[in-house]
N, C-alpha and C positions, 0 to 999 in steps of 0.2 A: 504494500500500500504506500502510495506515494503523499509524503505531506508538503501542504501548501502552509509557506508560511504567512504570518497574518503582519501588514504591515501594519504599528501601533503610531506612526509618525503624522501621518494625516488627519486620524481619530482623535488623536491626543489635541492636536492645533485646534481641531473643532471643535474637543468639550472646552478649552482653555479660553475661546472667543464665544463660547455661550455661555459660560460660568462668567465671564467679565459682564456681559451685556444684561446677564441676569442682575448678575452686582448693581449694575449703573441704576437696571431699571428700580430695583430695590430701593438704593439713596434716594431716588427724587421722589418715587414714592412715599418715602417717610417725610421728607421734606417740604413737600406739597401737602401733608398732611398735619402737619405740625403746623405748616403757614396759613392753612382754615382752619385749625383749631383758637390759632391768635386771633384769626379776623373773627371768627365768632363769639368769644368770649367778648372785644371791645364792643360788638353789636349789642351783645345783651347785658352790657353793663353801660350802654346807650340809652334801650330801650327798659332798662328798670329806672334809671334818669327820667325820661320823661313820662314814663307812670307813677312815681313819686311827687311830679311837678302837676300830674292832671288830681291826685287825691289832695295839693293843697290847695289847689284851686275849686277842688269842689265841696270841701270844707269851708273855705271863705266865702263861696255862692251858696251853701246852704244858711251859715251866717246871716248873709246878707239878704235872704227869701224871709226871714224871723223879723226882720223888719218893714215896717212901711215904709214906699217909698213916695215922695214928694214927685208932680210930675214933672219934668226937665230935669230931673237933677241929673248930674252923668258922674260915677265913681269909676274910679280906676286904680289898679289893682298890680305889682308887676311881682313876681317870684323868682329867683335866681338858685339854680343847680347845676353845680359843676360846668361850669360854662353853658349851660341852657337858660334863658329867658324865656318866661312864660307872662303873656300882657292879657288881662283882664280889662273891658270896660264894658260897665254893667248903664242902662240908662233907665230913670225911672217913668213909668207909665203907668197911668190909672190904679196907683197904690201897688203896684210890684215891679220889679225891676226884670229888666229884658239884655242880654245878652247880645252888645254890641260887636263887640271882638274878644276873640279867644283864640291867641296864638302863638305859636311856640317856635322860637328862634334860638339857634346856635352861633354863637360867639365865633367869627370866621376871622383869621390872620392869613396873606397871602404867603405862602413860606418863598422869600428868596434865597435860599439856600441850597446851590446846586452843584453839589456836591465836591468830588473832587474834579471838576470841570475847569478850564482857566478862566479867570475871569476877564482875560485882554487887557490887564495891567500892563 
């Protein structure tokens, strides 16, 4: 019986460049998963910010329903968290007050800051 020897030289290069590309594809998969893991946590440490900001606002408008209101008057109202502004203005009408504006802004800086780029100094 004649044997055929097995050449290991090709196979080997082969698993070496699928073990590499599995590799690579691994890191970016952890990577990418860890950089939506950040972006989700600032999200909802956003969105507990301006749910915090709508329960003090609707604790000052229930406040402000216990009273009578005069008619024109116009109250206004502004709440501040973690760089969120929340503006209130309530107006009063026929002895209750109405809900002029209710809205919620974030504190916006434009960043010039770019990076290690020259600045043409």
């Amino acid at each position: 019986m004649k044997h055929i020897p097995i050449r290991l030289g090709p196979l080997a290069l082969l698993l070496t460049v699928i073990t590499i590309c599995l590799s690579v594809l691994a890191m970016l998969s952890f990577s990418n998963s860890a950089a939506d893991m950040r972006l989700s946590e600032r999200y909802a440490d956003s969105v507990e910010t301006r749910y915090l900001l709508e329960k003090d606002g609707q604790e000052y408008l229930n406040e402000m329903i216990k009273q009578p209101a005069a008619d024109g008057t116009e109250v206004s109202k502004t709440f501040q968290r973690e760089g969120y502004t929340l503006t209130i203005e309530l107006e009063g009408e026929g002895g209750e007050y109405t809900v002029k504006r209710w809205q919620i802004n974030k504190d916006w800086e434009e960043s010039t800051d770019m990076g290690n780029l020259w600045q043409g100094e």
